[in-house]
C-alpha positions, 0 to 999 in steps of 0.5 A: 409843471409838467412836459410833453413832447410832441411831433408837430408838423414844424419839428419836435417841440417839448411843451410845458403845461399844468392842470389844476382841478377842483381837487388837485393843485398840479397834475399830469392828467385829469384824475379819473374822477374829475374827467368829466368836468368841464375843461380850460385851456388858458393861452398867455399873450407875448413875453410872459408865460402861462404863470401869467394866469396865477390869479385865475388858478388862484381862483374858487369859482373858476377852480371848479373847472378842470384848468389847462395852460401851457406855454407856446413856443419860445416862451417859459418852459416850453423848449423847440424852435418856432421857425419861419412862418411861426404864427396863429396857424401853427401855434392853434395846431399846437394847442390841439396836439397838447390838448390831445396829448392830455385826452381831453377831447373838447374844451373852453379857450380862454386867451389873452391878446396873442393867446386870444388870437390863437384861441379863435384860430385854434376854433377856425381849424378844429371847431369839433373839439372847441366849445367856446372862446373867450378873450381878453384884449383881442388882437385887431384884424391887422396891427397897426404901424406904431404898434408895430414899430414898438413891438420891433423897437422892444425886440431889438432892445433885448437883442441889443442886451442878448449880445453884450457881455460877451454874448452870455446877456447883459440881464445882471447888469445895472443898464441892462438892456434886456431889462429895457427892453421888458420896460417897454413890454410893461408899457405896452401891457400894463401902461407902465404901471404894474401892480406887485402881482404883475412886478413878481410874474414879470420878475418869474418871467424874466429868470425862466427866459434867462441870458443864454441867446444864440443866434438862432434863439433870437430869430425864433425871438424875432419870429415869435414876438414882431413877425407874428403880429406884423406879418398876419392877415386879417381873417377871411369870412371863409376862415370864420364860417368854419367857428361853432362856438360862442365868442366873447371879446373883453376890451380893456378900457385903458388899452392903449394899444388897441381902442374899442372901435378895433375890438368891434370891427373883429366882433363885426367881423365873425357876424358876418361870417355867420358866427351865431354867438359873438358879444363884446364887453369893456373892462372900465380901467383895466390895461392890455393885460387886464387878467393879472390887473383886474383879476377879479373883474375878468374872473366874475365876466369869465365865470358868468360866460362860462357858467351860462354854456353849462347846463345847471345839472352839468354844472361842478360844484365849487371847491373849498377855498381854503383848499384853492392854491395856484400851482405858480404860488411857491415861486411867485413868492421868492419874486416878491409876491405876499401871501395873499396877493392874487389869492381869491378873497 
């Protein structure tokens, strides 16, 4: 994994991001020869990183592309404040600044729930570099008022657990409530029935946020996991006018945070405001986080989508599978990981 450290109009932010292409497991910079193929930026929703995205780095067919993905702020690796006002607005900003900073000039989005959210508004703000958006679970226009509460509920658990212990965490303990917390968190995005890929992202995810959390960490918490769902508005049709780009919305047809009906009103949404290219297809099963449940499926809708924007004589062709490996394998495996689990059949 790699860092770059950007001025953004918020402060000095390091970013942490990897780039997987057909040839190359983990690099700073697109090889030279591989710079013009076709790029993804991939944008994971709340509390787990971009290690979410093991089973689509792990994937052949989408390894044919030139594969991106970061951490937003207060996520992972990533290292800087997200301050007041943290939301869609500024993280899209961020994206294109990290995008930039790796020289590549257009390119694919796809993105899970938040990072589905902040894929469509980083197409709003810079529809020249953005070629498509593809999400996952989208966000509905505002959120609703239980969903929102348990967002809160599952912030205060880990701040209640941030503060025990003399205020090193309570993350080794037996009852610990930062652990509770990411209980709720795995109810909300895998309805409480995590597979063992999900268990070893999740197990990764909690190491790499650690038990150190001053004050000033659990407000960017606060910000960056309640104040960014709750706080939105929904998208004016002004704001949507300014998308170029084709947009697929997945629903996850066991989400129990979000029902189709919300997924449709967003889709109904950028067709009034003139989005010429807007399609809506559910996922039977899967839950909120349907990219590391139902990898497979997800990987098939997203491969299909993205191949169908690429010109047949533009299009890469696939990549050994015996030479695929997701940059994240080596340390999902010291979480429980088998050798296999998520790797492309």
């Amino acid at each position: 994994m790699f860092d770059t450290t950007l001025k953004t109009p918020t402060g000095k932010v390091t970013f942490n991001y990897v780039i997987s292409t057909p040839t190359q497991t983990a690099v700073k910079k697109v090889p030279k020869a591989e710079r013009g193929l076709p790029a993804v930026v991939f944008l994971h929703p709340v509390y787990i990183g971009k290690v979410i995205y093991h089973p689509q780095f792990a994937d052949a067919q989408l390894r044919r592309f030139t594969l991106v993905a970061l951490d937003l702020r207060c996520h992972a690796k990533t290292v800087g404040r997200a301050g007041a006002g943290y939301g869609r607005e500024v993280a899209a900003q961020d994206v294109a600044l990290v995008m930039a900073s790796l020289d590549i000039e257009q390119y694919h989005i796809f993105g899970m729930s938040m990072g589905g959210c902040v894929g469509l508004q980083t197409a709003i703000l810079f529809p020249a570099h953005v070629l498509s958006v593809f999400v996952v679970s989208s966000l509905p226009l505002t959120e609703p008022e239980d969903v929102a509460e348990g967002r809160q509920e599952i912030c205060d658990c880990w701040a209640e657990g941030a503060r025990n212990n003399g205020g090193k965490g309570d993350l080794k303990a037996e009852d610990s409530a930062m652990r509770d917390a990411f209980t709720g968190a795995a109810q909300l995005s895998v309805n409480g029935e995590p597979n063992e890929m999900f268990n070893a992202i999740l197990a990764r995810s909690i190491e790499l946020l650690g038990d150190k959390w001053p004050k000033e960490r659990l407000e960017d918490w606060q910000v960056s996991t309640v104040d960014f769902f709750t706080l939105r508005k929904a998208y004016t049709l002004d704001s949507l006018s300014k998308i170029r780009c084709p947009i697929r919305l997945i629903h996850c047809g066991a989400d129990i945070a979000y029902p189709l009906d919300a997924t449709e009103e967003v889709a109904n949404r950028l067709r009034t405001a003139g989005v010429q290219d807007v399609s809506v297809q559910q996922l039977a099963g899967a839950p909120h986080f349907g990219a590391v449940t139902h990898p497979k499926e997800i990987n098939a809708l997203y491969h299909d989508f993205l191949s169908a924007l690429i010109p047949p004589e533009s299009l890469p062709p696939l990549p050994p599978r015996d030479r695929i490996v997701s940059p994240w394998l080596a340390e999902l495996r010291k979480c429980g990981l088998e050798d296999e689990s998520g790797e492309d059949d």
